[in-house]
PAZAPA-4460 file (N, C-alpha, C; in steps of 0.05 Angstrom, whole numbers, plus 32768, in hexadecimal, padded with zeros to 4 digits):
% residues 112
    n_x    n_y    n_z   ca_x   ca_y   ca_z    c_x    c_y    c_z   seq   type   mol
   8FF3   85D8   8D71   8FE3   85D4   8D59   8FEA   85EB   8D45     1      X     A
   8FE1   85E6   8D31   8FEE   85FB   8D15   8FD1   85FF   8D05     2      X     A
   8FD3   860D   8D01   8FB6   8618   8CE1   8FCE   8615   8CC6     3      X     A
   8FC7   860E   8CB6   8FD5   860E   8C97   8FC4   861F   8C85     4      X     A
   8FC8   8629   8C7C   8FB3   8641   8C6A   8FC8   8637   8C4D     5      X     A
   8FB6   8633   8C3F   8FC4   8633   8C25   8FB9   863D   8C08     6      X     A
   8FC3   8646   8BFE   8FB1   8656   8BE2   8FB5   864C   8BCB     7      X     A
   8FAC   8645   8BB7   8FB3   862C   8BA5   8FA9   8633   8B8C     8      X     A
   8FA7   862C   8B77   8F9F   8630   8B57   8F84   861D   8B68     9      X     A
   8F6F   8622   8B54   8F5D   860F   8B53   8F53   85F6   8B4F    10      X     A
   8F69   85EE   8B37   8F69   85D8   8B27   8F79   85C2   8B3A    11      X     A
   8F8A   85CB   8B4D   8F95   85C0   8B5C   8F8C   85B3   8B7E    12      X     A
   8F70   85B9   8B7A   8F6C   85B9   8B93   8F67   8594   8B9D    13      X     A
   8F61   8583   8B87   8F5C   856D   8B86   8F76   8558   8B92    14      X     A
   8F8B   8562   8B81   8FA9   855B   8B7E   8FAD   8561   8BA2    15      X     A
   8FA9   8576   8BA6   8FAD   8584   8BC1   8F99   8573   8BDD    16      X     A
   8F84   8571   8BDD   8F71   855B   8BE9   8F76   853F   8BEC    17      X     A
   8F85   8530   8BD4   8F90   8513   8BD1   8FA2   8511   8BE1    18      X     A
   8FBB   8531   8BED   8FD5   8529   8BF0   8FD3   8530   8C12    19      X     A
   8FBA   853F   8C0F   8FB3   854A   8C2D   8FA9   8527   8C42    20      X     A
   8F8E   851F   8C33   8F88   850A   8C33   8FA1   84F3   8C3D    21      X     A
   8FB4   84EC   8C2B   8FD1   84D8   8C2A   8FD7   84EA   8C4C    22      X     A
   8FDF   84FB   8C4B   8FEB   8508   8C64   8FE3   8508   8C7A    23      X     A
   8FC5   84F5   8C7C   8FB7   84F6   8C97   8FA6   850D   8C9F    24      X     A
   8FA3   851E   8C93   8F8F   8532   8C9C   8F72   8531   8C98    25      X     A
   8F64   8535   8CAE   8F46   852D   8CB7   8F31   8540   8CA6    26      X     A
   8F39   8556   8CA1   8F22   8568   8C99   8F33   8582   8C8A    27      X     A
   8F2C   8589   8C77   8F37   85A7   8C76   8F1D   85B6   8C6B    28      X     A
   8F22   85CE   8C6C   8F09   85EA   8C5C   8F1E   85F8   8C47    29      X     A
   8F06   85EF   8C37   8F17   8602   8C19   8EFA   861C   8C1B    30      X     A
   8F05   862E   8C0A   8EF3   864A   8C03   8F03   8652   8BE3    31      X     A
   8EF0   865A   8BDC   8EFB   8668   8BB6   8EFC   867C   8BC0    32      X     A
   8F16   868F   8BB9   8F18   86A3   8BB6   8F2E   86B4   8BA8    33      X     A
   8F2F   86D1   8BA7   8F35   86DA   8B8E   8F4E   86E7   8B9D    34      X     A
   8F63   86EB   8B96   8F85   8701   8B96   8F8E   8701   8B83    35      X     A
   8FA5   870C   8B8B   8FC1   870E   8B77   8FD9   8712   8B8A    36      X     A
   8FE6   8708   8B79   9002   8710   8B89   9020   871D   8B81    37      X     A
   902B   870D   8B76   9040   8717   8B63   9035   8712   8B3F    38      X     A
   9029   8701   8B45   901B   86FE   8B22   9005   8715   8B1A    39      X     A
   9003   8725   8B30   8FED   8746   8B24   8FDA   873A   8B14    40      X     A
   8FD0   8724   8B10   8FBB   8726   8AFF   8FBE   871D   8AE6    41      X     A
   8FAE   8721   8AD0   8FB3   871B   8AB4   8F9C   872A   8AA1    42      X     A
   8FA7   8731   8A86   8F92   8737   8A78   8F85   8721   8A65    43      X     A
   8F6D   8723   8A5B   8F5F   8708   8A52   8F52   871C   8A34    44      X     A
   8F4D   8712   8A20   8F3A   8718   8A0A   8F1D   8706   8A0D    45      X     A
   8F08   8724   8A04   8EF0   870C   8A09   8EE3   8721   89ED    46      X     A
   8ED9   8713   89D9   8EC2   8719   89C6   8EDA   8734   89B9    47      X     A
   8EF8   8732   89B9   8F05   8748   89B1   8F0C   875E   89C1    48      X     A
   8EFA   875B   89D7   8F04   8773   89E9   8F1C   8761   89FA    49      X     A
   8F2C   877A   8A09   8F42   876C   8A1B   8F35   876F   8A37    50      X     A
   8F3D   8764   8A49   8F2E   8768   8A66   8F43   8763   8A77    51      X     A
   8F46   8773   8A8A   8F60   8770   8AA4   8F53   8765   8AB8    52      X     A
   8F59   8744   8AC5   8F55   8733   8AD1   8F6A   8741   8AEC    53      X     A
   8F5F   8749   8B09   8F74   8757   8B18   8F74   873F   8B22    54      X     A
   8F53   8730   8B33   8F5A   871A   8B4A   8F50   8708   8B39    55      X     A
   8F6F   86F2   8B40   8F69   86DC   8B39   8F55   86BF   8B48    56      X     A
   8F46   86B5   8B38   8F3F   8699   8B4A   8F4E   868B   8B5A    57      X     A
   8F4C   8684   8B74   8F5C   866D   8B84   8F4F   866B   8B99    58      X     A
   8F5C   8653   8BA5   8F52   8640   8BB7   8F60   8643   8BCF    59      X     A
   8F53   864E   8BEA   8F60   864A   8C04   8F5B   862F   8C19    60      X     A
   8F6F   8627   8C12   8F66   8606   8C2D   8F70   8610   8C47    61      X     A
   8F64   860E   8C5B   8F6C   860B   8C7A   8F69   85F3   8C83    62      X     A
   8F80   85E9   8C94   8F83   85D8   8CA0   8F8F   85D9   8CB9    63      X     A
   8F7B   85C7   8CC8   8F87   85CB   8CEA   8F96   85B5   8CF4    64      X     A
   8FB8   85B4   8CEF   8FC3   859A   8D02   8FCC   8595   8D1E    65      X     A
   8FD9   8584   8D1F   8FE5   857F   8D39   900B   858D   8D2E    66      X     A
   9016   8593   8D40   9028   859B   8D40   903E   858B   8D2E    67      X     A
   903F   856E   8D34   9047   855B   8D29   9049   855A   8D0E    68      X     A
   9027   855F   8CFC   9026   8562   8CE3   9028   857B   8CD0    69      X     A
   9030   8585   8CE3   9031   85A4   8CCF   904A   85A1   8CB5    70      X     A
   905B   8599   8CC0   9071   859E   8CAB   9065   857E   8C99    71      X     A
   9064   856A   8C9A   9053   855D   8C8F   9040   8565   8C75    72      X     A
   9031   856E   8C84   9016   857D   8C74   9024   8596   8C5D    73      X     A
   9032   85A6   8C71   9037   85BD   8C60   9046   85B0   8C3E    74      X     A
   905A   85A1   8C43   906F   858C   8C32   9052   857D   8C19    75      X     A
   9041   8579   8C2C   902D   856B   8C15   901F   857E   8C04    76      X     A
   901A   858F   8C0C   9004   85A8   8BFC   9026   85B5   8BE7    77      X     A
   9032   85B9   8BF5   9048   85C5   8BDF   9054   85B5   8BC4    78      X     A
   904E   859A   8BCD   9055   8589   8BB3   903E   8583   8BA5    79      X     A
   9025   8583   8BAB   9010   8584   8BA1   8FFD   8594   8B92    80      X     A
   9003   85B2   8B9C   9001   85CA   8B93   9015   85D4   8B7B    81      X     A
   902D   85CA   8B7E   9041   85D9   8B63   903C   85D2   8B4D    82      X     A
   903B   85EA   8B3E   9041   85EA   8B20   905D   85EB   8B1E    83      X     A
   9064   85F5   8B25   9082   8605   8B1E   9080   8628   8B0E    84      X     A
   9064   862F   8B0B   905F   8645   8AF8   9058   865F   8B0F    85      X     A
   9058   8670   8B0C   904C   8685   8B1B   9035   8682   8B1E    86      X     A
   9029   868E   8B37   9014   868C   8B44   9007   8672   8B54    87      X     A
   9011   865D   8B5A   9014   8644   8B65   9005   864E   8B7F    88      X     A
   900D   8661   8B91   9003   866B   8BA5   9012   8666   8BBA    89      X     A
   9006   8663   8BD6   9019   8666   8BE9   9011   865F   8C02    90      X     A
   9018   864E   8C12   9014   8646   8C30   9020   8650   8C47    91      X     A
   900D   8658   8C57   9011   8665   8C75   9010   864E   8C86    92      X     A
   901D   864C   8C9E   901B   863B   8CB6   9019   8650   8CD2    93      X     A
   900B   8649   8CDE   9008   865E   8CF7   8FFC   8650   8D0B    94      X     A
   9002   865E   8D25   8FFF   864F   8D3F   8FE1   864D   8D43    95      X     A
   8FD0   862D   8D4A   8FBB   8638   8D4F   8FB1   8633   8D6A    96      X     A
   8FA8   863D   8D7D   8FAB   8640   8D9B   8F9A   8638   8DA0    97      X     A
   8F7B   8636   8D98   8F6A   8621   8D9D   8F59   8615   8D93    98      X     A
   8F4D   8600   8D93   8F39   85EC   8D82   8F26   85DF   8D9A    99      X     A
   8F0E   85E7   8D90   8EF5   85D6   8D99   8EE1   85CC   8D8D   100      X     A
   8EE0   85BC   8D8C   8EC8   859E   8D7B   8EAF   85AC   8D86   101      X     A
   8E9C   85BF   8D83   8E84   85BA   8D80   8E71   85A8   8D8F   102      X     A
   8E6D   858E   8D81   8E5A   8587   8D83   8E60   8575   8DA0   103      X     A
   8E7B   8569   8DA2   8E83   8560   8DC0   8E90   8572   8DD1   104      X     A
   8E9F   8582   8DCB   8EB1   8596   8DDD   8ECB   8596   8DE1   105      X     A
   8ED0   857F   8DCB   8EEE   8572   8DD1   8EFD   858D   8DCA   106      X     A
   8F13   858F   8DD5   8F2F   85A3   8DD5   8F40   85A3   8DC6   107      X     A
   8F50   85B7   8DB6   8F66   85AA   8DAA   8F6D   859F   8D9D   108      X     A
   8F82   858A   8D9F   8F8B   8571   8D89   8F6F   8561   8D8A   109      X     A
   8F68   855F   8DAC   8F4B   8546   8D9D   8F39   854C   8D89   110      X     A
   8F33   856E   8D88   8F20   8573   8D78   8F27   8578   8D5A   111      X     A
   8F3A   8570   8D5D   8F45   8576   8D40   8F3E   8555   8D2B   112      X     A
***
């Protein structure tokens, strides 16, 4: 099994859900949250003053697949996610060693 972590513009997360969705995936968790990375940020004018924006808004999706769909999945969030502009963000894939369903106990792929 694989975790997908992916970090995304905001505006994109919809685009990103549709293609996750198309790709067969059962569930994912998004969270808002703020970085930077190579884009450092930006400055913004408000009422005349200037203001240094360090962390930007974005969106982290996790997703837990089967081994099978990782490269799948990963291929869908990357075409779904691009601008082509800086700050697009960026997807992790990492091993994930175990999964249990809660409410039945199922293991693993079942509980996924």
């Amino acid at each position: 099994m694989k975790m997908i972590m992916a970090i995304i513009k905001p505006f994109k997360l919809d685009d990103v859900r549709e293609a996750l969705s198309e790709a067969g995936v059962a569930g994912i968790t998004v969270t808002e949250v703020k970085g930077f990375g190579r884009q450092k940020g930006h400055t913004e004018l408000y009422r005349g003053a200037e203001y240094v924006i360090d962390f930007l808004p974005k969106i982290k999706l996790e997703v837990a697949v089967t081994d099978d769909q990782a490269e799948l999945v990963t291929e869908a969030i990357l075409k779904a996610a691009s601008t082509g502009k800086i700050g697009d963000g960026k997807v992790f894939v990492y091993d994930l060693e175990r999964a249990v369903r809660i409410r039945t106990g199922e293991l693993d792929v079942d509980a996924l």
